[in-house]
C-alpha positions in Angstrom: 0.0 0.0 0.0 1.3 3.4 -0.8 2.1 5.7 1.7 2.0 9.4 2.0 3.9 12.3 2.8 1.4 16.2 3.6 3.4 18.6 2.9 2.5 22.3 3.9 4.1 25.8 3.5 2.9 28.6 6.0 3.3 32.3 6.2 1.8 34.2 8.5 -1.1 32.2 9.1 -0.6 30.3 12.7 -4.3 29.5 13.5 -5.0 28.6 9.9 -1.8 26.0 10.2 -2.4 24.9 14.0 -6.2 24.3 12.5 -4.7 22.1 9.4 -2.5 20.1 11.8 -5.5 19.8 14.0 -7.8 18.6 11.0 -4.7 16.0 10.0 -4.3 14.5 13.2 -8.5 13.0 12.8 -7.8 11.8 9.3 -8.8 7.7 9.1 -6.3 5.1 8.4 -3.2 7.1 9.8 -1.2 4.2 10.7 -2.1 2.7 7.3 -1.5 5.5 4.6 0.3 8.5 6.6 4.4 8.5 6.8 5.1 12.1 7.5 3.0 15.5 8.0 6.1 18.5 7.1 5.0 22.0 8.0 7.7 24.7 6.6 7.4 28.1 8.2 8.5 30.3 5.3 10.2 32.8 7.6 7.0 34.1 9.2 7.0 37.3 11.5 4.1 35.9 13.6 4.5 33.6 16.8 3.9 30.4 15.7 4.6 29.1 19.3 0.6 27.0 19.5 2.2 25.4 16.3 5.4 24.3 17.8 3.7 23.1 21.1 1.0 21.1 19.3 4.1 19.3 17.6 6.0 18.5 20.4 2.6 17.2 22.3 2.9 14.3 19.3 6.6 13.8 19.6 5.9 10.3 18.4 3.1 10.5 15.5 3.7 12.2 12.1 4.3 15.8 12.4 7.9 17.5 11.6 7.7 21.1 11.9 10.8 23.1 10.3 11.9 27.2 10.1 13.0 28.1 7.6 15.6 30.5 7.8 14.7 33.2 5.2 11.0 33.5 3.1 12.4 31.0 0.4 9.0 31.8 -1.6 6.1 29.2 -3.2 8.7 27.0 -5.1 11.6 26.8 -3.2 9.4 25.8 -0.5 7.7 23.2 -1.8 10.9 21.8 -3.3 13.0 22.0 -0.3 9.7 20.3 1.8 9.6 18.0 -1.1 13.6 17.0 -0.8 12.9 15.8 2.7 9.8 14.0 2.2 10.3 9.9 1.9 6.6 8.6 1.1 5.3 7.0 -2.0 2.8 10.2 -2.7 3.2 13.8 -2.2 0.1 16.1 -0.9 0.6 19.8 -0.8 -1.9 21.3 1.0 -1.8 25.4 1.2 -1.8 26.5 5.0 -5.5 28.0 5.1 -7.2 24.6 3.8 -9.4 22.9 6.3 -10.3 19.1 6.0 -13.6 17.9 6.8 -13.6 14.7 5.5 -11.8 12.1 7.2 -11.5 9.8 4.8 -9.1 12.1 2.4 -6.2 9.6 3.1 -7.9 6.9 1.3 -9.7 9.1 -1.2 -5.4 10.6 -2.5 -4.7 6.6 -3.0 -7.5 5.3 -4.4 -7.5 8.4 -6.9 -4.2 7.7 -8.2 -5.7 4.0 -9.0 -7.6 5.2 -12.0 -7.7 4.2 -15.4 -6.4 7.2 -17.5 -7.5 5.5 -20.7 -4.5 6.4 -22.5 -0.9 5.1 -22.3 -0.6 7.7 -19.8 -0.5 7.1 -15.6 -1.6 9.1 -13.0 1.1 11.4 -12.0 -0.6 14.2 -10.6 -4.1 14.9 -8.7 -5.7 18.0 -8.6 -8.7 18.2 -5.5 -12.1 20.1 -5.5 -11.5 22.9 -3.8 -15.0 24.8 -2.4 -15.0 28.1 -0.1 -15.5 27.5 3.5 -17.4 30.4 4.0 -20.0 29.4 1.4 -19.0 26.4 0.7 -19.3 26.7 -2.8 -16.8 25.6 -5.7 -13.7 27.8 -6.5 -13.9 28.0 -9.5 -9.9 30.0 -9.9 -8.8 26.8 -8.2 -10.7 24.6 -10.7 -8.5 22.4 -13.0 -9.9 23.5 -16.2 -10.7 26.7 -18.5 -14.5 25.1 -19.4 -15.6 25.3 -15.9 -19.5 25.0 -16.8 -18.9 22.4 -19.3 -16.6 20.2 -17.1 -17.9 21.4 -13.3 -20.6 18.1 -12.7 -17.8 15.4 -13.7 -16.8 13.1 -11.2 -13.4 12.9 -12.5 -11.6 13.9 -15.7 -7.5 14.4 -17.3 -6.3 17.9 -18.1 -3.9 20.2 -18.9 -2.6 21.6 -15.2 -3.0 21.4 -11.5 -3.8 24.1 -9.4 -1.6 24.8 -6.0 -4.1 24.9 -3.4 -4.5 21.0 -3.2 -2.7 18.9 -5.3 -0.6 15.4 -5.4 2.2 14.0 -6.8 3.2 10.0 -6.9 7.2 10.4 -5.9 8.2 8.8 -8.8 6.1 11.3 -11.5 7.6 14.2 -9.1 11.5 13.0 -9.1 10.6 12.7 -13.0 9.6 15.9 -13.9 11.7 17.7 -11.7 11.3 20.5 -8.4 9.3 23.4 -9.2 10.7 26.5 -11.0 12.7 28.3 -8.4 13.1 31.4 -10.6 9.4 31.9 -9.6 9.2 33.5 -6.4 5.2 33.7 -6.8 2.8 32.4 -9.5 2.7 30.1 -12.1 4.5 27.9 -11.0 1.7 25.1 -11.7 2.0 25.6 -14.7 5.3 25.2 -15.6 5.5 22.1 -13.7 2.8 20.9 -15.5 4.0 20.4 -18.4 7.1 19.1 -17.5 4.2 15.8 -15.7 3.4 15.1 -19.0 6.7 15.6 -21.0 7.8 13.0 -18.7 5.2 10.9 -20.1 2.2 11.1 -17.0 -1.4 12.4 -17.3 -2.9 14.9 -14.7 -6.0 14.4 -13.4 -8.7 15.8 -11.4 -10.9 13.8 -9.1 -14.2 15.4 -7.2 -13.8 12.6 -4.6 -10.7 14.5 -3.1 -12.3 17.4 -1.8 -10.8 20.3 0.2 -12.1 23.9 1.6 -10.3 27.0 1.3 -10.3 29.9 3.9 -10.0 31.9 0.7 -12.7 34.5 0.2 -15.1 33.8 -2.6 -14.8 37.7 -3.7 -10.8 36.9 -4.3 -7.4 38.0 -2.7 -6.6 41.6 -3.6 -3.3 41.2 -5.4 -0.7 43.7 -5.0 0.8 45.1 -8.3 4.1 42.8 -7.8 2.5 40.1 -7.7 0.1 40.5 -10.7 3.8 41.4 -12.4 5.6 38.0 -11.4 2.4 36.4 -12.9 2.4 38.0 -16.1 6.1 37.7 -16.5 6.0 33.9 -14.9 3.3 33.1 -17.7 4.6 34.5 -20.4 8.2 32.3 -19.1 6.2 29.2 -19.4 4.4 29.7 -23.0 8.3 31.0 -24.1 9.4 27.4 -22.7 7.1 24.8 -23.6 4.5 26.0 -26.4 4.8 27.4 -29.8 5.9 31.3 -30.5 2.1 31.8 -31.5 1.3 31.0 -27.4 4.2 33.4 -26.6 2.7 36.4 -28.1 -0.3 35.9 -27.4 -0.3 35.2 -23.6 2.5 38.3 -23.2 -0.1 40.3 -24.9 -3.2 38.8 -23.1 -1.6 39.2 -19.7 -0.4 42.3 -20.1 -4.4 43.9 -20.8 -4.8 41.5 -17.6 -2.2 43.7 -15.3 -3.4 47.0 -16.7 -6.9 46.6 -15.6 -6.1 44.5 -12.8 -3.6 46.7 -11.2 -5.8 49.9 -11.7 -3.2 51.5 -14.6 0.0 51.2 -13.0 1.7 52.6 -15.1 5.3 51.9 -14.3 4.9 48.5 -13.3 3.6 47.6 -16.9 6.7 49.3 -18.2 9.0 47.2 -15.7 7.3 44.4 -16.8 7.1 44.7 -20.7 11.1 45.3 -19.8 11.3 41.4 -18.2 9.3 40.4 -20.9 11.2 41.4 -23.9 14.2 39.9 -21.9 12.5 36.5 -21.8 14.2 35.1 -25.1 17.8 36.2 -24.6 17.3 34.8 -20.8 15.5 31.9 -21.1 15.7 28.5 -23.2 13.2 26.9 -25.2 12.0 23.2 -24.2 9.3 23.1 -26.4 7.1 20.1 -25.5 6.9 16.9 -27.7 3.6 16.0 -30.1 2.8 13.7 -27.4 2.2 16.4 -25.0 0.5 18.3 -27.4 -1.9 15.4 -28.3 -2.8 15.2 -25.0 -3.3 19.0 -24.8 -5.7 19.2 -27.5 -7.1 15.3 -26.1 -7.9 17.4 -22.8 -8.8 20.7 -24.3 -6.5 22.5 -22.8 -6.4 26.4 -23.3 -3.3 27.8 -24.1 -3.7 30.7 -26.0 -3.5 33.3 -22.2 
């Protein structure tokens, strides 16, 4: 039976984490399925001291709680987690998630048991991910572009994960390689993403592995940097993996994005159409194989933004 390793990042959030741990510690069939629970404290500034206590009150069960010794960001995070992590699958879990059902050990293996159809396995598992407030679906954490047209399935392959609530087997993760760690915030997913398939997995998205977000249903306000490091981040990945068409037309795409998005800030477009431009004397091109993109169009994958 295949074991698992939780792996969470936190920042700033110590009830949202202590809560997570808290959730963790009811789950079913522990002893059966759970090898290791690794919490990373990204360099917070809050006390994270109720975290640290409820760890050492289960010196002898599953958690591992590590500082970190400077904010190392989304992917260096994960990866360095990741590097210490020994079980057979790989859950990342974002800090403000709560679990309600206690099954969700069972439901992560038995999801990476299906049947892709294709000459493709299981690599990665994206969850349903609902609000807690309002319990309803979040639909920017929701594995696919044709939300109404995809939203009732049970279970389908696609394109990309999202970061909220995902899994990896070990081996599709040591295959495809740690996540971008020139991307201090966004995108990430993606880029990963279609370096699972390229390595010759499928990605999948299973209802039955269902999560809730602290999130707010009317979204995070993001700061103009961030919205940058997304745009720029984005249009890294289409310059990477997809043909030049993609390129243009996400740079272009993403840049309208930031503009409205950022409320016309001004100089941050111009910083950022300045890293852009920079993108093909800086980075190289891995364009996927006609594999991948048979199983793009296969999953009807957007790519276009």
């Amino acid at each position: 039976m295949s074991t698992i390793s939780i792996i969470i990042i936190t920042y700033n959030r110590p009830e949202d984490a202590l809560g997570l741990l808290q959730d963790i510690e009811k789950l079913n069939n522990k002893a059966g399925l759970l090898k290791e629970v690794i919490l990373l404290n990204n360099a917070s500034s809050k006390d994270y001291g109720k975290v640290r206590d409820f760890v050492k009150q289960h010196p002898d069960s599953w958690f591992r709680y590590i500082d970190a010794t400077s904010n190392l960001g989304v992917s260096m995070g994960r990866n360095y987690a990741a590097s210490l992590a020994t079980g057979d699958i790989f859950v990342f879990l974002d800090d403000d998630v709560v679990i309600e059902n206690q099954d969700l050990l069972n439901a992560f293996a038995k999801a990476f048991s299906r049947n892709t159809g294709m000459d493709r396995r299981l690599g990665t598992i994206s969850c349903k991910v609902r609000y807690y407030s309002n319990r309803e679906v979040q639909v920017n954490a929701f594995p696919h572009k044709q939300y109404n047209a995809y939203k009732d399935l049970p279970w389908f392959l696609t394109g990309y994960y999202v970061g909220c609530a995902h899994a990896f087997l070990r081996e599709c993760w040591l295959a495809a390689g740690n996540y971008p760690d020139d991307f201090f915030y966004g995108m990430e997913e993606y880029d990963l993403s279609y370096r699972v398939l390229e390595a010759g997995y499928a990605i999948g998205y299973d209802a039955s592995v269902e999560v809730f977000h602290k999130e707010s249903p009317h979204g995070r306000t993001a700061k103009s940097e961030k919205l940058q490091m997304m745009w720029v981040n984005k249009s890294i990945v289409a310059w990477r993996y997809l043909p030049l068409l993609y390129f243009f037309t996400t740079t272009i795409a993403w840049s309208a994005f930031y503009l409205v998005k950022s409320r016309f800030a001004l100089p941050g477009l111009f910083k950022g159409w300045i890293r852009v431009l920079g993108i093909p004397f800086q980075q190289a091109r891995k364009q996927v194989q006609p594999g991948t993109r048979q199983y793009l169009r296969q999953v009807k994958a957007r790519l276009w933004f």
